[in-house]
Each structure stands twice: as C-alpha cells, then as structure tokens.
C-alpha positions as CSV (number, residue, x, y, z in Angstrom):
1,X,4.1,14.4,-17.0
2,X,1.8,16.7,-15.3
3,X,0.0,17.5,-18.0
4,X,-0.4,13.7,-18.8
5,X,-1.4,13.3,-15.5
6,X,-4.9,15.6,-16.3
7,X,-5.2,14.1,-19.7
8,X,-6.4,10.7,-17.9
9,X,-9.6,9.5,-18.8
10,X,-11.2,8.8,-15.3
11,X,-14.4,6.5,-15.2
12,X,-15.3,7.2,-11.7
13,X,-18.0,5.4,-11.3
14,X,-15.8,1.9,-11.7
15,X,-13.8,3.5,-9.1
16,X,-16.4,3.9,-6.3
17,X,-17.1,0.1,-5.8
18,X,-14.4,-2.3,-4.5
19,X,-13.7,-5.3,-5.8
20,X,-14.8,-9.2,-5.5
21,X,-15.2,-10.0,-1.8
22,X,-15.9,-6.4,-0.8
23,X,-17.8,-4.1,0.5
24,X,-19.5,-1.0,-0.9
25,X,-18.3,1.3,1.4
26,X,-19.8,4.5,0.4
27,X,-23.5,3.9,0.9
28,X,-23.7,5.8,4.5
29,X,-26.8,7.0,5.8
30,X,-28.2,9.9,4.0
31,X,-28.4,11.6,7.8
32,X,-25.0,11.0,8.1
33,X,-24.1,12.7,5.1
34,X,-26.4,15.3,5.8
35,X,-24.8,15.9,9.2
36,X,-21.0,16.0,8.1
37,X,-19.3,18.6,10.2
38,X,-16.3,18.8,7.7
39,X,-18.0,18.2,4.5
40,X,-17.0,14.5,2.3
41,X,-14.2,13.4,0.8
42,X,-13.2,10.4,-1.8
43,X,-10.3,8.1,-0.5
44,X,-8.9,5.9,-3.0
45,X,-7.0,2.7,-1.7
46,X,-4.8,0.9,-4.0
47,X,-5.8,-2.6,-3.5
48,X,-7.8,-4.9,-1.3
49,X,-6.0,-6.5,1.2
50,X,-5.8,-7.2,4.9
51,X,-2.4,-4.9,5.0
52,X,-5.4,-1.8,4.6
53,X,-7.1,-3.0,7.8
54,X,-6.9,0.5,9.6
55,X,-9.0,1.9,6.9
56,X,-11.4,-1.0,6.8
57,X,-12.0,-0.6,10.8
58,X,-12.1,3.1,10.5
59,X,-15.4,2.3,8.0
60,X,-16.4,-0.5,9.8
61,X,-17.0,1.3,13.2
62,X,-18.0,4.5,11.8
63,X,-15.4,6.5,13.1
64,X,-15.4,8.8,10.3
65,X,-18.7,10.0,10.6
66,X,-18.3,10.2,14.4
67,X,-15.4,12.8,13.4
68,X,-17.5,14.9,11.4
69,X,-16.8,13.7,8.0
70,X,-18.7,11.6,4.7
71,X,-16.0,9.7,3.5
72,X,-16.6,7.4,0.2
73,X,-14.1,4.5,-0.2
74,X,-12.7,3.7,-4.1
75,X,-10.8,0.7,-5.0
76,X,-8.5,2.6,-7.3
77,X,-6.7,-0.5,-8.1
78,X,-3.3,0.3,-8.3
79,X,-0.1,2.8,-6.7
80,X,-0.1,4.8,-10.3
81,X,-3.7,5.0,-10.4
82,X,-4.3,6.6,-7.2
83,X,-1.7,9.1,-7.6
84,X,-3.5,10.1,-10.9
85,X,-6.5,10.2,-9.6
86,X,-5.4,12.0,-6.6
87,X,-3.1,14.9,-9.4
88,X,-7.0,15.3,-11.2
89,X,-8.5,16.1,-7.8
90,X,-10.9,13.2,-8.5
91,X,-9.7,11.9,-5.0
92,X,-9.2,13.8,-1.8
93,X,-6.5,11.3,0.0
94,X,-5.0,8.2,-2.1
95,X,-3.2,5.2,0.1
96,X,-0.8,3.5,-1.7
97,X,2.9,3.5,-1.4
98,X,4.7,6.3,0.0
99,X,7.3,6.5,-3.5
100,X,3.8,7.2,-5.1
101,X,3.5,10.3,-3.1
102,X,7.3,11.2,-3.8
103,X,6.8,10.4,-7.9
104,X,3.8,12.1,-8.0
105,X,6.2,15.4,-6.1
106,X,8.6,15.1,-8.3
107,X,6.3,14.9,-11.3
108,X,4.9,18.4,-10.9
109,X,1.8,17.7,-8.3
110,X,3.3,18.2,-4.6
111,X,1.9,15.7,-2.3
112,X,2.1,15.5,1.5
113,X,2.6,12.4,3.6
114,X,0.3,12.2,6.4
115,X,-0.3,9.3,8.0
116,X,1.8,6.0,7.4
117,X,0.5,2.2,7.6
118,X,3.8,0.2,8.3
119,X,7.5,0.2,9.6
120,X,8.4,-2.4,6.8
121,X,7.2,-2.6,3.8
122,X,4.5,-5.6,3.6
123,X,4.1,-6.7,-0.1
124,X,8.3,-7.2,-0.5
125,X,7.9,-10.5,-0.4
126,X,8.7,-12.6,-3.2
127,X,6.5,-15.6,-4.6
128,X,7.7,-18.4,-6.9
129,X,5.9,-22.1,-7.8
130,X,6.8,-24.5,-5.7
131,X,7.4,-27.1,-8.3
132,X,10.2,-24.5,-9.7
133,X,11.6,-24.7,-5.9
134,X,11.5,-28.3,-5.5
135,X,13.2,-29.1,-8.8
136,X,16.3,-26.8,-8.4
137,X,15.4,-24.4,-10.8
138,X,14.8,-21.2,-8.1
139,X,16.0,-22.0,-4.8
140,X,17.7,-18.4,-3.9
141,X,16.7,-14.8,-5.0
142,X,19.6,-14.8,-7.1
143,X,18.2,-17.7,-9.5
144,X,15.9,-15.1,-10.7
145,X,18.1,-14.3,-12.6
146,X,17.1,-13.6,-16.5
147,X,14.0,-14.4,-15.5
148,X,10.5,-12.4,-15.0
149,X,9.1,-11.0,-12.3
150,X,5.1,-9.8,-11.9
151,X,4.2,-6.6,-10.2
152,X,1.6,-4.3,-10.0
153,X,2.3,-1.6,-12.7
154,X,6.3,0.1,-13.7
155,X,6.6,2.9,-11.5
156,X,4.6,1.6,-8.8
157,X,5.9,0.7,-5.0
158,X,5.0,-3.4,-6.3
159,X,8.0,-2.3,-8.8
160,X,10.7,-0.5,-7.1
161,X,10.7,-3.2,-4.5
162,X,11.4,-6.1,-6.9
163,X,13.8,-3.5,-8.9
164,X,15.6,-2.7,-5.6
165,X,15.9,-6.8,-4.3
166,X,17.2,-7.4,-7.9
167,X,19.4,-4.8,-8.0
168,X,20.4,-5.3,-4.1
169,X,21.4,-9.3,-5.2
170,X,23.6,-7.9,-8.4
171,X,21.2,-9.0,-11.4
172,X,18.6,-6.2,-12.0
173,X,20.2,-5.8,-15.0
174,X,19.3,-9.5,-16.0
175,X,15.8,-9.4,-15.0
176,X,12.3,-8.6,-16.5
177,X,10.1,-6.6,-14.8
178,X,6.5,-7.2,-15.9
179,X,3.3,-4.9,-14.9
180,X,0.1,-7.0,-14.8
181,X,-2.2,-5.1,-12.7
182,X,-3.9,-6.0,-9.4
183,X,-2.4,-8.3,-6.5
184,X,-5.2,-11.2,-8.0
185,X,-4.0,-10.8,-11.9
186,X,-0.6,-11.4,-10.7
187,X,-1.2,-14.3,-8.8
188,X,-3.1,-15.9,-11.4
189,X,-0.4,-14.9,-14.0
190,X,2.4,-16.7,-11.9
191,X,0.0,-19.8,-11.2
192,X,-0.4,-20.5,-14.6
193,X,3.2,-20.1,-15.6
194,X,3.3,-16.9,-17.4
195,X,5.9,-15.0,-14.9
196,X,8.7,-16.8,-13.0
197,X,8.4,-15.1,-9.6
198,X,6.0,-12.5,-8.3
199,X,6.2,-9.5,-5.6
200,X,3.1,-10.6,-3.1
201,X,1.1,-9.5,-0.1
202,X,1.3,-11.8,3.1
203,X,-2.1,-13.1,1.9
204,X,-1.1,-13.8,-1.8
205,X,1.8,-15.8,0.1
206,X,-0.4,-17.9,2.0
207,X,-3.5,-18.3,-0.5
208,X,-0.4,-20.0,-2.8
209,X,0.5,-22.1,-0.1
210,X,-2.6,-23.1,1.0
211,X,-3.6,-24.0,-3.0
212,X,-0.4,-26.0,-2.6
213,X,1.2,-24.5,-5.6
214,X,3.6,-21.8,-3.9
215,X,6.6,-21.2,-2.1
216,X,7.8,-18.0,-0.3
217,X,11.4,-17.1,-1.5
218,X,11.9,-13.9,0.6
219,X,9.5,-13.1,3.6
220,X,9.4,-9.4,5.4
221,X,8.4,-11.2,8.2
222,X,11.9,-12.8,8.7
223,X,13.7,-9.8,10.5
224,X,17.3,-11.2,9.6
225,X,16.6,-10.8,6.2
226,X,14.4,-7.8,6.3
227,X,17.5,-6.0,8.5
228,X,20.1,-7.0,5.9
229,X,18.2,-6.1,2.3
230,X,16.6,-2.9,3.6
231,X,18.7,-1.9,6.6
232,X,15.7,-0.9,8.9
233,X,12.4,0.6,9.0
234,X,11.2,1.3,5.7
235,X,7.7,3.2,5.4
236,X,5.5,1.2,3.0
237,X,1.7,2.6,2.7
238,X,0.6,5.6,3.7
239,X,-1.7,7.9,3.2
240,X,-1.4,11.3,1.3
241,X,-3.0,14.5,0.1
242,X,-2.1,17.8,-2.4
243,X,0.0,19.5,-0.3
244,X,-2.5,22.8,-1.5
245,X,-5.1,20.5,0.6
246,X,-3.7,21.3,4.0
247,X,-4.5,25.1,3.7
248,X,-7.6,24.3,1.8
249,X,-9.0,21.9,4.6
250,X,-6.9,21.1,7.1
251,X,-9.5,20.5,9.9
252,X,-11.1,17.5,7.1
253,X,-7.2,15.9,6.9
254,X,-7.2,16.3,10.9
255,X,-10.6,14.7,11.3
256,X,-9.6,11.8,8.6
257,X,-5.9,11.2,10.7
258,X,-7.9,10.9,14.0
259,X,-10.4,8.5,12.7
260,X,-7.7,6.8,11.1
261,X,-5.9,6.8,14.5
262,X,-8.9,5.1,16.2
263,X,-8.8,2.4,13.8
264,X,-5.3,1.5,14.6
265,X,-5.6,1.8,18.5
266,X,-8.8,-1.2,17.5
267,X,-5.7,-3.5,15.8
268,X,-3.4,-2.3,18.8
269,X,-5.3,-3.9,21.3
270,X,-7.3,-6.7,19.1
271,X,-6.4,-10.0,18.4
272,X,-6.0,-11.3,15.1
273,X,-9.1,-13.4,15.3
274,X,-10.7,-10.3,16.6
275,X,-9.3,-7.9,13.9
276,X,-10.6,-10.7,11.0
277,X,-13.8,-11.3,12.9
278,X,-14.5,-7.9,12.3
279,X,-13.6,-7.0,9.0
280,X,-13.2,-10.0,6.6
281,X,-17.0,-10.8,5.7
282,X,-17.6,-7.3,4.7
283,X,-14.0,-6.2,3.1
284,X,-11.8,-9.7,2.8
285,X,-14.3,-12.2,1.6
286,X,-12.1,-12.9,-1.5
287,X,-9.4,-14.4,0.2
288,X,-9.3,-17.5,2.4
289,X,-10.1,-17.3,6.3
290,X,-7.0,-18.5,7.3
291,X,-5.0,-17.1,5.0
292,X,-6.2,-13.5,6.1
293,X,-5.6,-14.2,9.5
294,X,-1.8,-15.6,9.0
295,X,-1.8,-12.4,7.2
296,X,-2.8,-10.0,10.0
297,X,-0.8,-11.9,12.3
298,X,2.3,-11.3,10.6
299,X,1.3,-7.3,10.0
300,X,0.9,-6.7,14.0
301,X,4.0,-8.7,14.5
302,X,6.1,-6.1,13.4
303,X,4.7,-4.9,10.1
304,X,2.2,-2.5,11.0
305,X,3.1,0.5,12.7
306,X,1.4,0.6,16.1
307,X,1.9,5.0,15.8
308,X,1.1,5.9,12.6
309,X,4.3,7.9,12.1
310,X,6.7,8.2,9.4
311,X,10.2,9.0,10.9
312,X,12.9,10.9,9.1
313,X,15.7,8.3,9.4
314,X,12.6,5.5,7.5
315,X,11.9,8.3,4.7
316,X,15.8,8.3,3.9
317,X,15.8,4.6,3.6
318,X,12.8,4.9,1.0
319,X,14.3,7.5,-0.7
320,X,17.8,6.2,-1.1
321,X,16.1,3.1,-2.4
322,X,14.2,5.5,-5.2
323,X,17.7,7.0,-5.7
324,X,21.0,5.4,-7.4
325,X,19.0,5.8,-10.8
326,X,16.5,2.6,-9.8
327,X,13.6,5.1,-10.0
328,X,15.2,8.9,-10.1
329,X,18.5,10.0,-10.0
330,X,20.1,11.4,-6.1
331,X,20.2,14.9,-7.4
332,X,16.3,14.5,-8.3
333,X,15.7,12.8,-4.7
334,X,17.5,16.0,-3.1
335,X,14.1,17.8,-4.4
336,X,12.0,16.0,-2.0
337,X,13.5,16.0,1.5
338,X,11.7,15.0,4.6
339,X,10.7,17.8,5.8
340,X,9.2,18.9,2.0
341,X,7.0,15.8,1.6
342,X,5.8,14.5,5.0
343,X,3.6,16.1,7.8
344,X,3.2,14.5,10.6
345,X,1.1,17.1,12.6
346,X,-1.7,15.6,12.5
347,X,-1.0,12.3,14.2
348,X,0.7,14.1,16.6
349,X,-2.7,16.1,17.2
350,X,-4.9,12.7,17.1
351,X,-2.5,11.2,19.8
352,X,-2.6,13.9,22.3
C-alpha cells in the first residue's frame, strides 16, 4: 500500500486553491514569505467547512506569519487524499480525521497526531429526505436498512462512522456504503435521490433543512444519543505530520500548534456571530449565513475542543471503533497505541 501511496499522480496546482465560496489562502505578502523564521509549509485540509474554523482564524489573523512561518492552505478534498498527499511529502501537515492518521500508520507511513479539533466527532450525523421521513419509509436509523448510504470516499473517517452506526444498530451487513467525494457531491447526490441517507456536517444538516428538503436522523449535538452510540469523547479532526517530521522540524510543528492555539483561544472567547463575522466572506461564502452560524453554534456547544488535546481514554474509543474488523482487525490496532501515534507536546508548550 505504501508503494501505491507514491505511485499517486498528484496535480498540485488543483490542490493549492480551495473551493467555491473560498479563499485563496496562500497569496501572503512576498515580505512575509521572505521573513519566515521557520521556513513554509503546505497544510492540506480535507474539506471546507465551518467545523475547520481554527485553521481559517489562524489564516485570517495572520498568526502563522506572526510565529515565524509561510504557511500555504490546500483544499485536498478528501480524508484519503490528504493522507496521500501527506505519505508523498507533497504536504507538510494534513487535517482530516484522526483514523486517517492511524490507516496511513498502519499502511507503512507513520504519522503523528498533534493537535486535535473536537471532543466528538462533528460530521456523524446522519441526513435523509424529508419526504422519505414524513411518509414512513425512514423514521429510525434502523430503517436504513438495505439501503445506501453517501460518504466521502471507503476508508475515510465519512465512512467508518456510517460503517460503525450501522454496524452499532445490527445491519451493517444490510447496508451499501457509497463513496461520492466531497461534503457538496454528497448532498446533491442525496437531494436528487440517488443515495437513501447521507453522513453530513452540521452545515450540510442545516442547508437541507433550510432548502426544506431534509431531515436530521441522528444529530452529535444530542448528547443522549451521542453518549449511548459512541460512549464518550471521540477525537474527530486533527491535525498530523510524518512522524520523521518532528526530528526534521520540530520548532516549524511547534510554531504551526501555537498559531493554531491562538486561533482556538479567538472561538474560546467569540461569539458565534463573531466567529462567522469573521471568517465566512472569505472561507464559508458557499454555504448559507445562517446555516454556518447554527453550525458554529453547535461546534462550541460541545463539539469543538476548547484545549486542543487528544486524551488517551478518546484515542481508545476511536480505535476500538477502527477495530472488531470494521476497518482493521484488534491485533492490527495493537500496532498503533496511544502513545505510538499521538504527541501532544506541543499543545502542551503553546499553553504554557
């Protein structure tokens, strides 16, 4: 798989601008560049969405330059696509789901965990039509039954989570799985009837519902259900680097965790309206107003994680949920203990 892995054919200039509604993040000043204490780096984020809002202040403010560092944003459009990106070195740190940087481990390339988004796991959410609620045809999770559900791409964090819920409500073995791309290709997919159910974002929740077309049939915001499907905190997004990187450049990964750090003490102490007046014309334009804002309402109520770090007790929920044969087997998962794949050093360090 390694191999495979460098045998991508990587167009990097569609990577380096983000999609519809965004902002080109990587045109800097040239003095800036010029006067990067810790040299530049390429930081690929899986998707666009309002759950990324640390990263999109961090740019917004200019922290990273303030630490000493020219960092260029990519859209990489996908968990499996930033983790390949990130095994060819064609990225320096990838955020996407934190299995991604446990595949990618266990595939060969060891990757390190070192700063982490969430306490729950934001896009678990499941999205049907609302006509297919209101006739009787899905009104529980279990109705999904035989029937197909979009994510992002097999393999990615979009995937285990609606292979873990299926399997969790006894029919995973009765259920198609479907990889369709982006969070917006997946929407549009389930809008027009060719998938039964989706796994969504807060804001693909909302857009639906606000289009009056869809209806949420599980919701990570509803801690009762949350606590009983996933038993606790779970980390989601996070972001991650070769573990060969730390020696290489540590004092780079220290400077990107404290800018990162600043970017989450802005949403710690922001309002919602605050946190989208700042950031949706240049980086959310694509989606509606109000559904961003519902969106970033929910992540501070107990989504995003107001410290950054990854706790040992939330890794072994993630990795007992990639275990049981849903995405490796437990004596595979035994290869990647806590203390192999996540670093937390350096948000300790930005927090002193």
């Amino acid at each position: 798989m390694d191999q495979e892995l460098h045998r991508l054919p990587i167009d990097r200039r569609r990577f380096i601008a983000v999609s519809a509604g965004g902002a080109l993040l990587a045109a800097l000043p040239l003095c800036a560049r010029a006067a990067a204490k810790f040299g530049d780096l390429d930081y690929g984020i899986a998707s666009v969405d309002p759950l990324y809002a640390a990263a999109y202040v961090t740019f917004k403010n200019g922290y990273f330059e303030q630490e000493g560092l020219d960092v260029k944003y990519l859209d990489t459009q996908s968990g499996p696509r930033t983790k390949q990106l990130l095994a060819a070195r064609e990225i320096f740190v990838g955020t996407s789901g934190v299995s991604d940087a446990i595949a990618l481990s266990l595939a060969g390339k060891q990757a390190t965990v070192i700063y982490g988004f969430d306490q729950r796991v934001p896009f678990a959410n499941l999205l049907i039509r609302k006509d297919d609620f209101d006739s009787g045809r899905i009104k529980t999770v279990k109705d999904l039954a035989g029937k197909t559900i979009a994510v992002t791409q097999p393999q990615a964090a979009t995937w285990l989570m609606a292979t873990y819920i299926a399997d969790r409500f006894g029919f995973v073995k009765d259920v198609t799985i479907r990889g369709l791309g982006d969070f917006t290709t997946m929407l549009g997919a389930l809008k027009s009837k060719q998938v039964d159910a989706s796994i969504a974002t807060i804001s693909m929740l909302d857009t639906a519902k606000q289009q009056g077309w869809g209806h949420t049939l599980f919701d990570v915001s509803d801690s009762a259900s949350w606590t009983e499907t996933f038993g606790g905190s779970l980390p989601g997004v996070g972001c991650y680097v070769l573990a060969d990187s730390i020696g290489r450049r540590g004092d780079a990964i220290q400077a990107f965790v404290k800018a990162m750090r600043r970017g989450q003490a802005v949403l710690n102490g922001s309002t919602p309206d605050q946190i989208i007046g700042l950031i949706y014309d240049g980086y959310l334009g694509s989606y509606d107003r109000a559904a961003t804002l519902r969106a970033v309402s929910v992540y501070k109520s107990g989504v995003w994680s107001a410290d950054n770090l990854v706790s040992p007790e939330a890794f072994g929920r993630l990795t007992k949920i990639m275990g049981g044969g849903r995405m490796f087997s437990d004596d595979e998962m035994k290869a990647v203990p806590y203390g192999r794949m996540v670093d937390m050093s350096f948000v300790t360090k930005a927090n002193a």
